[in-house]
Every structure is written in structure tokens, then in C-alpha cells.
C-alpha positions as CSV (number, residue, x, y, z in Angstrom):
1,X,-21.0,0.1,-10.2
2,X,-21.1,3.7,-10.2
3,X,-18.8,6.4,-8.8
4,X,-20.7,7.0,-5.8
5,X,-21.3,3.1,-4.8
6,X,-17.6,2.5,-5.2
7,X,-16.6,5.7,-3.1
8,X,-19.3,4.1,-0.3
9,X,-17.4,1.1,-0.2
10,X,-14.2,2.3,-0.2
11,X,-15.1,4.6,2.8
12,X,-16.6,1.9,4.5
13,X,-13.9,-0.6,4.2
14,X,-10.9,1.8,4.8
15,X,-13.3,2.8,7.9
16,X,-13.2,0.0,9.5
17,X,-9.9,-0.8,8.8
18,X,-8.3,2.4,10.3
19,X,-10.9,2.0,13.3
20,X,-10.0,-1.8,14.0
21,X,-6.1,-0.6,14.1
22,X,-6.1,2.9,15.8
23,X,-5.3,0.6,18.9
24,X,-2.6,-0.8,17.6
25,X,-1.2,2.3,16.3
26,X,1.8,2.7,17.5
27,X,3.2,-1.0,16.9
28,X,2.9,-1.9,13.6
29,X,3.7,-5.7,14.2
30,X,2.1,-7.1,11.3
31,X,3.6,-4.6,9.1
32,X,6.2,-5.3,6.1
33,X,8.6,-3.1,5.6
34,X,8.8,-1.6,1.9
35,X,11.8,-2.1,0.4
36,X,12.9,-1.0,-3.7
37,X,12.4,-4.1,-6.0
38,X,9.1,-4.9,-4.0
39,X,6.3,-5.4,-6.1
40,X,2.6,-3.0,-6.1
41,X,0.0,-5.9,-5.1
42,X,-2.4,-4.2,-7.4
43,X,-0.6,-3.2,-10.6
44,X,2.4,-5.6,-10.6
45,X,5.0,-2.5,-10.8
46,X,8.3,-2.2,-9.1
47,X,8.3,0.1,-6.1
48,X,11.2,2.3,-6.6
49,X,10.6,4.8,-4.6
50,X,9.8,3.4,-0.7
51,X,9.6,6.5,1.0
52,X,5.7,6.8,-1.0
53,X,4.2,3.4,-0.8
54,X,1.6,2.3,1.1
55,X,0.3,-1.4,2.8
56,X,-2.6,-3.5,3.9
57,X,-2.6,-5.8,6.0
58,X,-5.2,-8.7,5.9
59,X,-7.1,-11.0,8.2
60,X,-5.7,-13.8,9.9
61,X,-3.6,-15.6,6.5
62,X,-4.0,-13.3,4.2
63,X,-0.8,-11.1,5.2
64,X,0.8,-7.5,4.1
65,X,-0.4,-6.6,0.6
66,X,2.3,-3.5,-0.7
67,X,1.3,-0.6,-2.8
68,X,3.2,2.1,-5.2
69,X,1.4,5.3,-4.1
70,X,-1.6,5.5,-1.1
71,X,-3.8,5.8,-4.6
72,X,-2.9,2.4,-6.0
73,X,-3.7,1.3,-2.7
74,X,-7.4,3.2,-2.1
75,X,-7.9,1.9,-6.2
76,X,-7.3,-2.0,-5.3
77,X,-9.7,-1.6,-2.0
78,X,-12.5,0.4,-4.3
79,X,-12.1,-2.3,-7.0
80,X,-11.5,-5.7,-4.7
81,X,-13.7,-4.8,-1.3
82,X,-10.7,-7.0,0.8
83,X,-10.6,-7.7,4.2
84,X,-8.1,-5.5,5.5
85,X,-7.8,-5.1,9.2
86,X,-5.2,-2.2,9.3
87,X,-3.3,0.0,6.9
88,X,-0.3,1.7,6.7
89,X,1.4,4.5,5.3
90,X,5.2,5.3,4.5
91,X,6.4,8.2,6.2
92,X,8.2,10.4,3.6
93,X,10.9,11.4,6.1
94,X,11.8,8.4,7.4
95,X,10.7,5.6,4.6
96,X,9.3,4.1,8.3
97,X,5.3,2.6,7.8
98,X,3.1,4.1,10.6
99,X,-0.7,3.4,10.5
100,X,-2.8,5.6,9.1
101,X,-4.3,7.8,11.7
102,X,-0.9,8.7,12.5
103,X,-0.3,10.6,9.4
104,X,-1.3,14.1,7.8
105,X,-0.7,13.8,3.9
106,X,0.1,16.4,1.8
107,X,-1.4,16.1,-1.6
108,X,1.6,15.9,-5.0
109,X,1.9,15.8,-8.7
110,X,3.1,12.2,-8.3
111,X,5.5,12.1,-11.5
112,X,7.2,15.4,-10.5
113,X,7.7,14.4,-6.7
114,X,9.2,10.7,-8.0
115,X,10.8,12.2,-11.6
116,X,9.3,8.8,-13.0
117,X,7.2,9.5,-15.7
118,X,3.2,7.8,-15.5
119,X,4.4,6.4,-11.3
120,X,0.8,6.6,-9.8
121,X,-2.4,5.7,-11.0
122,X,-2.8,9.4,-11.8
123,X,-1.2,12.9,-11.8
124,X,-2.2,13.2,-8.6
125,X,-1.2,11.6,-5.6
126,X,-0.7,12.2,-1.6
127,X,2.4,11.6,0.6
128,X,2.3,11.0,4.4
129,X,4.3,12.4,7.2
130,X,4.9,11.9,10.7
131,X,5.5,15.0,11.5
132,X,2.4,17.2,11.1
133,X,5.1,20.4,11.4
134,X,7.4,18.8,8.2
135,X,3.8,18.1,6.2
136,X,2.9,21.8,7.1
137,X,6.0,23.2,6.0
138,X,6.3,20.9,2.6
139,X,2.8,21.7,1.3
140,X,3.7,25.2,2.6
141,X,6.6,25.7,-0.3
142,X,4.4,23.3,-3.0
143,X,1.2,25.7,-2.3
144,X,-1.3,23.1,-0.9
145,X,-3.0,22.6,2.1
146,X,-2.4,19.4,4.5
147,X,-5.3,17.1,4.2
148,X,-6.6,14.1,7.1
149,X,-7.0,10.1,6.0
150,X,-10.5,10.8,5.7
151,X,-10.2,13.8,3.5
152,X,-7.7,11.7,1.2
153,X,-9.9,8.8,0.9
154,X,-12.7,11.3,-0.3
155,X,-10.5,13.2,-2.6
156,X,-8.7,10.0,-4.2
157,X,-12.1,8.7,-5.2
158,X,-12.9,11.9,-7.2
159,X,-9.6,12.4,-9.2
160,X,-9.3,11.3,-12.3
161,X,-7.2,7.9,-13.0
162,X,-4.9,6.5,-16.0
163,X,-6.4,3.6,-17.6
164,X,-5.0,0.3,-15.9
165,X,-2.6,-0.8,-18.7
166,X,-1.3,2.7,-18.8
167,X,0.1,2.1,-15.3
168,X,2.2,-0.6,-15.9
């Protein structure tokens, strides 16, 4: 599959999935809370740091599916197509999921913002907030720009990631 089919389909499916759920926004009832000692769905690891993970949440049976990083996340939908009918974010103020279009993320140099050498599925990663003000004034003092869910599902899909087994 090349780069460009894989970034279609991940647009399309995190599309739908964020459209499906912008109603249900504000009450993430089928959410999971992320706890430390929860596992990443995709690459098995220990989520240690819950204020940065992400979550899917499947059709009917299928149920929450946690992530390490929003990355992780956006990797096991390019690589798996699932059915996901909304997704969530962790805000990094509160450790408290909210869906999607309810954050602004704030791209990071993952292993420096967790001090956990090799946490993401690359260098780069993005971190969500609430608060558009607090994501302003954090990418303020790191020298980036706040980016939108569609913006990070473009630029995740561009970055370069570690090799699978390297994540673990």
C-alpha cells in the first residue's frame, strides 16, 4: 500500500469517526478512562503516562481500544481500517478523555515531554488540551504552533516512524 493510499484511509476512517461522534461530544459514555498499567491496543506497551493517551471506541461489541500517544492510535487505524465510531483524546491538564473535536493539540518531542526514552511510535508526537488558551500558551514557551484534529491526522501520516519492534 503506498503512503498516499494509507493517508486516504486514515483520513477517511478517522472522518467519519469524529463526524459520527461530534454529537455526542460532550458525554463520552462509552469512553474508558485511561489509567497507568493499561495496556496500548496496538503495540502491547504499558501506558505510563495517562495524561497523553488516546482511545477508540468501536461498533456495537467491539468496545474502547486504548492507545500510548494519539500516534500509536492514527498508526493502528492506517494499518487495521477498524470500525471506530468515536475517538477520544486525553486532555493533558486534566488526564480527563474528551472527543476529539473538542481538542486543539500542540505538537511534542514525545521522549522529552514523557522523559521515557523511545515512548511513541516516533520522535514526534501531539498532546491535546481542553483549553485552547493552556494549548496556546504551552506551544507558546515550546515554539510551535497549535494545530486542529484534521491538521494532526495529516501531519502524523507524514512523520517518520520507529520500526514496530523498536516500540516495544
Amino acid at each position: 500500500m503506498t503512503r498516499r493510499t494509507a493517508l486516504a484511509i486514515t483520513l477517511l476512517a478517522v472522518f467519519a469517526a469524529t463526524q459520527s461522534s461530534a454529537l455526542r461530544a460532550d458525554n463520552p459514555s462509552k469512553a474508558v478512562p485511561i489509567s497507568p498499567g493499561d495496556l496500548c491496543h496496538r503495540c502491547e506497551r504499558l501506558l505510563s503516562d495517562p495524561f497523553i493517551g488516546a482511545e477508540t471506541v468501536g461498533e456495537a461489541g467491539q468496545g474502547a481500544s486504548k492507545f500510548r500517544t494519539i500516534r500509536c492510535m492514527l498508526a493502528h487505524i492506517r494499518e487495521t481500517n477498524p470500525a471506530i465510531t468515536e475517538i477520544f483524546v486525553v486532555d493533558a491538564q486534566t488526564g480527563k478523555l474528551m472527543n476529539v473535536n473538542q481538542a486543539v493539540f500542540v505538537p511534542v518531542q514525545i521522549d522529552i515531554y514523557t522523559g521515557e526514552a523511545r515512548y511513541g511510535v516516533g520522535d514526534r508526537d501531539f498532546i491535546a488540551f481542553r483549553s485552547a488558551k493552556a494549548a496556546e500558551h504551552f506551544a507558546a514557551d515550546n515554539g510551535v504552533r497549535t494545530m486542529s484534529w484534521p491538521a494532526v491526522v495529516f501531519a502524523a501520516a507524514s512523520l517518520p516512524e520507529r520500526p514496530l519492534e523498536l516500540q516495544r
